[in-house]
MIDOMI-632460 format. One record per residue (C-alpha): residue number from 0; residue in three letters; x, y, z. Coordinates in nm, 4 decimals, padded with zeros to 6 digits, always signed. Example, Ala and Ser with C-alpha at 12.3 -4.5 7.8 and 13.67 -1.06 7.14 Angstrom:
BEGIN
+-----+------+----------+----------+----------+
!  nr ! rest !       px !       py !       pz !
+-----+------+----------+----------+----------+
!   0 !  ala ! +01.2300 ! -00.4500 ! +00.7800 !
!   1 !  ser ! +01.3670 ! -00.1060 ! +00.7140 !
+-----+------+----------+----------+----------+
REM end
This chain:
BEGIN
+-----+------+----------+----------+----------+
!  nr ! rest !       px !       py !       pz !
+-----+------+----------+----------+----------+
!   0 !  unk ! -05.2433 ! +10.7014 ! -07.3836 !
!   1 !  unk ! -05.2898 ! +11.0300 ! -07.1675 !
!   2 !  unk ! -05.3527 ! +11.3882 ! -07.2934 !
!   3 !  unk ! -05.3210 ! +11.7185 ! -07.2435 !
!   4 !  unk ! -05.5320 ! +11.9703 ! -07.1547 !
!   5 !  unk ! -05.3673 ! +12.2893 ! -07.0695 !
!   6 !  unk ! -05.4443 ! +12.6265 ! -07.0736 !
!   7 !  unk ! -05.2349 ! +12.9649 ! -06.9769 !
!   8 !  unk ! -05.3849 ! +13.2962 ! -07.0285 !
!   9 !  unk ! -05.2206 ! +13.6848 ! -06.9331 !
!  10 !  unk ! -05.5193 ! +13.9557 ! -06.9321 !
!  11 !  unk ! -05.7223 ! +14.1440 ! -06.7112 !
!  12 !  unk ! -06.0326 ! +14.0685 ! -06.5171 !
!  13 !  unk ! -06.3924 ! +14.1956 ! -06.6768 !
!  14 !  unk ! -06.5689 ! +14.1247 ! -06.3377 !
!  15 !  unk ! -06.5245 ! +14.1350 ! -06.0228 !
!  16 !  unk ! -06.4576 ! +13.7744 ! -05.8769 !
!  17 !  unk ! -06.8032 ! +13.6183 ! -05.7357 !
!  18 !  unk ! -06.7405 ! +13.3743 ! -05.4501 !
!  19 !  unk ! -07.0199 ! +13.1439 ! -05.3099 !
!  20 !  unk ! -07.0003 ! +12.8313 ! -05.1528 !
!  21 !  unk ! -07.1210 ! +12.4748 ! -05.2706 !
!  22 !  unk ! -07.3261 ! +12.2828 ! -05.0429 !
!  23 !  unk ! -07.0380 ! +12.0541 ! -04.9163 !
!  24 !  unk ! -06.8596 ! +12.3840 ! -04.8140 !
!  25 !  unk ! -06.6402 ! +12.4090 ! -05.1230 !
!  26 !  unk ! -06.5904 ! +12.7923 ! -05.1982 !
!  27 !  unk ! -06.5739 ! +12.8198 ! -05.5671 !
!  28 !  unk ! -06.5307 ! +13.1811 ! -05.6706 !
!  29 !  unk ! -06.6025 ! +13.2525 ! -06.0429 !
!  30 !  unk ! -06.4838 ! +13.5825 ! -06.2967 !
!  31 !  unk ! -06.4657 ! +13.6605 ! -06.6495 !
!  32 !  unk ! -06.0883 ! +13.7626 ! -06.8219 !
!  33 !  unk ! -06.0396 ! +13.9180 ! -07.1242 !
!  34 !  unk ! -05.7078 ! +13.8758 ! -07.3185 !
!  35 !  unk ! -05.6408 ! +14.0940 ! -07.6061 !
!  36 !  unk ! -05.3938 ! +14.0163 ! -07.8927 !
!  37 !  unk ! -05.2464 ! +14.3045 ! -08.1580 !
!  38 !  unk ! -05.1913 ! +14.1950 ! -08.4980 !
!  39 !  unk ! -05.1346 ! +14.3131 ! -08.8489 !
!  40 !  unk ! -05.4596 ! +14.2792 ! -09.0637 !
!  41 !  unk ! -05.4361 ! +14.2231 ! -09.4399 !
!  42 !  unk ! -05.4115 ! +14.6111 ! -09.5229 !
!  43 !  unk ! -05.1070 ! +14.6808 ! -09.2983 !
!  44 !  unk ! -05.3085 ! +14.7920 ! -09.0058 !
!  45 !  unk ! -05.2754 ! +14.7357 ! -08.6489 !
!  46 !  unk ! -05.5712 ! +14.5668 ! -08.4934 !
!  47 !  unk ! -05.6614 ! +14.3891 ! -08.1714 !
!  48 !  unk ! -05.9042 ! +14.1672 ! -08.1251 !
!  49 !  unk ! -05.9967 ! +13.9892 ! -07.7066 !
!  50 !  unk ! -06.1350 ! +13.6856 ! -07.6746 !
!  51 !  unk ! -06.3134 ! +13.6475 ! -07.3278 !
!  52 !  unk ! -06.2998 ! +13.3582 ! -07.0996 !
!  53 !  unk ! -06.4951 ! +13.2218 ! -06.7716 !
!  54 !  unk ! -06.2468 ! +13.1389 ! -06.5282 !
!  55 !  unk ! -06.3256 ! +12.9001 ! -06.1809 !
!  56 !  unk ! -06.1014 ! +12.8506 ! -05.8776 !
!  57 !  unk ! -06.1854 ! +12.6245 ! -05.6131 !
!  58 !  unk ! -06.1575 ! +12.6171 ! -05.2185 !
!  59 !  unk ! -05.8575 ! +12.7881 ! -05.0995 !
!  60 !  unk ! -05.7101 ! +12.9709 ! -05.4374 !
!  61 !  unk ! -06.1398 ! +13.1025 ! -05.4228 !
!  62 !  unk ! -06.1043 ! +13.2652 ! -05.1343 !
!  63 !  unk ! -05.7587 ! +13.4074 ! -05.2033 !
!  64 !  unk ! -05.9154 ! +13.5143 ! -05.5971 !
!  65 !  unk ! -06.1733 ! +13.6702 ! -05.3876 !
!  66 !  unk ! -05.9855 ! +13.8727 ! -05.1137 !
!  67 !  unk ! -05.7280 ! +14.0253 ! -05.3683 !
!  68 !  unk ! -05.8735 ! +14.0279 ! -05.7618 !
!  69 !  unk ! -06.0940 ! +14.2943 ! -05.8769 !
!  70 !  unk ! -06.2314 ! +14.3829 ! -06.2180 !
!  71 !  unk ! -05.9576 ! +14.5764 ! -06.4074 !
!  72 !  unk ! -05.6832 ! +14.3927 ! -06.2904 !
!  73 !  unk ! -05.3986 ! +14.1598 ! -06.4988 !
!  74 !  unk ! -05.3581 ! +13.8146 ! -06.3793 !
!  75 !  unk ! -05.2329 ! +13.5121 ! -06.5289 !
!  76 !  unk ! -05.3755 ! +13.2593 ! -06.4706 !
!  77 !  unk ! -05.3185 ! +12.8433 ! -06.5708 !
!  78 !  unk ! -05.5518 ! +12.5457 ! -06.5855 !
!  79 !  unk ! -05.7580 ! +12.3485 ! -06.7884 !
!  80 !  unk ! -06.0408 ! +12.3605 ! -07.0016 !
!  81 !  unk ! -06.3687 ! +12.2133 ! -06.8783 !
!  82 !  unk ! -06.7159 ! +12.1973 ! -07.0937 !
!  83 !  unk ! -07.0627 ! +12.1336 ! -06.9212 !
!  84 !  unk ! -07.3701 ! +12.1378 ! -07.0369 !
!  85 !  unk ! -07.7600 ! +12.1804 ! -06.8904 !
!  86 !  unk ! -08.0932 ! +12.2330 ! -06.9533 !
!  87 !  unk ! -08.2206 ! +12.6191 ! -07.0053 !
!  88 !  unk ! -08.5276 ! +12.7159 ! -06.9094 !
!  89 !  unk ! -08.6943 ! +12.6614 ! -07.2445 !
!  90 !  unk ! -08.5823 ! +12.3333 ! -07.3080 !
!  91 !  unk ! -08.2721 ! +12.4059 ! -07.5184 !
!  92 !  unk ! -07.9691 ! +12.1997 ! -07.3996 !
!  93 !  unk ! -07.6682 ! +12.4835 ! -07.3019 !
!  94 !  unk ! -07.3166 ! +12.4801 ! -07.3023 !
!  95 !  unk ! -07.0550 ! +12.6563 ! -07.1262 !
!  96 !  unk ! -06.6565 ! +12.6204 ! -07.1822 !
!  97 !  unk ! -06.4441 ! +12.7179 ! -06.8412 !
!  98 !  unk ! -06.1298 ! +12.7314 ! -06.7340 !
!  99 !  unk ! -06.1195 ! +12.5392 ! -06.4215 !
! 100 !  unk ! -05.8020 ! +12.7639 ! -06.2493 !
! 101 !  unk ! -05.4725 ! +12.5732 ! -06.0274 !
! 102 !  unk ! -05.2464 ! +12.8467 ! -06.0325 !
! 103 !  unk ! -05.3358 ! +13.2257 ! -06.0498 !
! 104 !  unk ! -05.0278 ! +13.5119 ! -06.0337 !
! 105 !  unk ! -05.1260 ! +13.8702 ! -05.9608 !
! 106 !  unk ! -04.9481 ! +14.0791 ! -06.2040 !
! 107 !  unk ! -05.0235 ! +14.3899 ! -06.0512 !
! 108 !  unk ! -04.7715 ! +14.4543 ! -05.7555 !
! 109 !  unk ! -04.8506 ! +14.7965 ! -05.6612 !
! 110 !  unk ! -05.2042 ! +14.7233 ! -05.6718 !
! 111 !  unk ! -05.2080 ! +14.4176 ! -05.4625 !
! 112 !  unk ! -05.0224 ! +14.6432 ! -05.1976 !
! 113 !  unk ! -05.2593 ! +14.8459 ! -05.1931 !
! 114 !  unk ! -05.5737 ! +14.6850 ! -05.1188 !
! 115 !  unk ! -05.4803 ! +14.6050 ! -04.7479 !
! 116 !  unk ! -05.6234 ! +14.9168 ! -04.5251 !
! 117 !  unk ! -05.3731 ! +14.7896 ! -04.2846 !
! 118 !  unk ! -05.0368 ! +15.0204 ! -04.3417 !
! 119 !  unk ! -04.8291 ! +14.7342 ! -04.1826 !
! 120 !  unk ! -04.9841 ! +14.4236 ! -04.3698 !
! 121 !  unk ! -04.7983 ! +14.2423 ! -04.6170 !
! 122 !  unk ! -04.9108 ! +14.3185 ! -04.9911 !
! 123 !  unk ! -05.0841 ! +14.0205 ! -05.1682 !
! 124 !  unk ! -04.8839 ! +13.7476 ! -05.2796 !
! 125 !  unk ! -04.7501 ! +13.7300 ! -05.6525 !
! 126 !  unk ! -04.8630 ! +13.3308 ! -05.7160 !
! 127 !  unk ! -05.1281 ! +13.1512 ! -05.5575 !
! 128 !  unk ! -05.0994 ! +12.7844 ! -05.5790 !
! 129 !  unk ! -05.3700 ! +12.5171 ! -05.5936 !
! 130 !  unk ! -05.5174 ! +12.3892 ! -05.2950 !
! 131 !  unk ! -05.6546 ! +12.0175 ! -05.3516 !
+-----+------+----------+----------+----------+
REM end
């Protein structure tokens, strides 16, 4: 029987996107999101909490995360949820939750625009699909 594991998140970046490349020549870029939710607490008042997530992309959508994201912008992005684990430094095993990205959308039009310093490039595309 298969499962799911699916994740969709709307929120804004809390770093800028690092990009590196594995030694098979993978580019995997890596940035943290944070997504905020408002809510009523138990008095009546308004309150919003964010929860923070790691976000990877991998070879093409990396490079494309790279070029165009920057800390401060909204993005939605879709994927799944991946857990690995090491070794720290002082023996302690480590975890880390991720989501490992497909698809990312750039929420902020005007903003994508404006990143080329070309006047006559095209602005950023909206959605950035996987590339396997």
């Amino acid at each position: 029987m298969a499962g799911l594991n699916k994740v969709m998140l709307i929120g804004n970046l809390g770093t800028d996107p690092e990009m590196r490349y594995t030694a098979n020549g993978n580019a995997v870029t890596t940035f943290r999101m944070a997504v905020s939710r408002a809510f009523s607490g138990n008095d009546g008042e308004r309150r919003e909490e964010t929860e923070w997530f790691s976000v990877v992309t991998w070879n093409k959508l990396a490079e494309t995360c790279s070029q165009f994201l920057q800390k401060g912008r909204r993005a939605y992005v879709e994927g799944r949820l991946q857990t690995r684990s090491w070794d720290g430094p002082d023996g302690n095993k480590r975890y880390r939750t991720e989501v490992i990205a497909n698809t990312v959308l750039f929420l902020d039009r005007a903003q994508a625009a404006a990143l080329s310093d070309d006047p006559g490039a095209e602005a950023a595309p909206d959605e950035i699909p996987a590339v396997d």
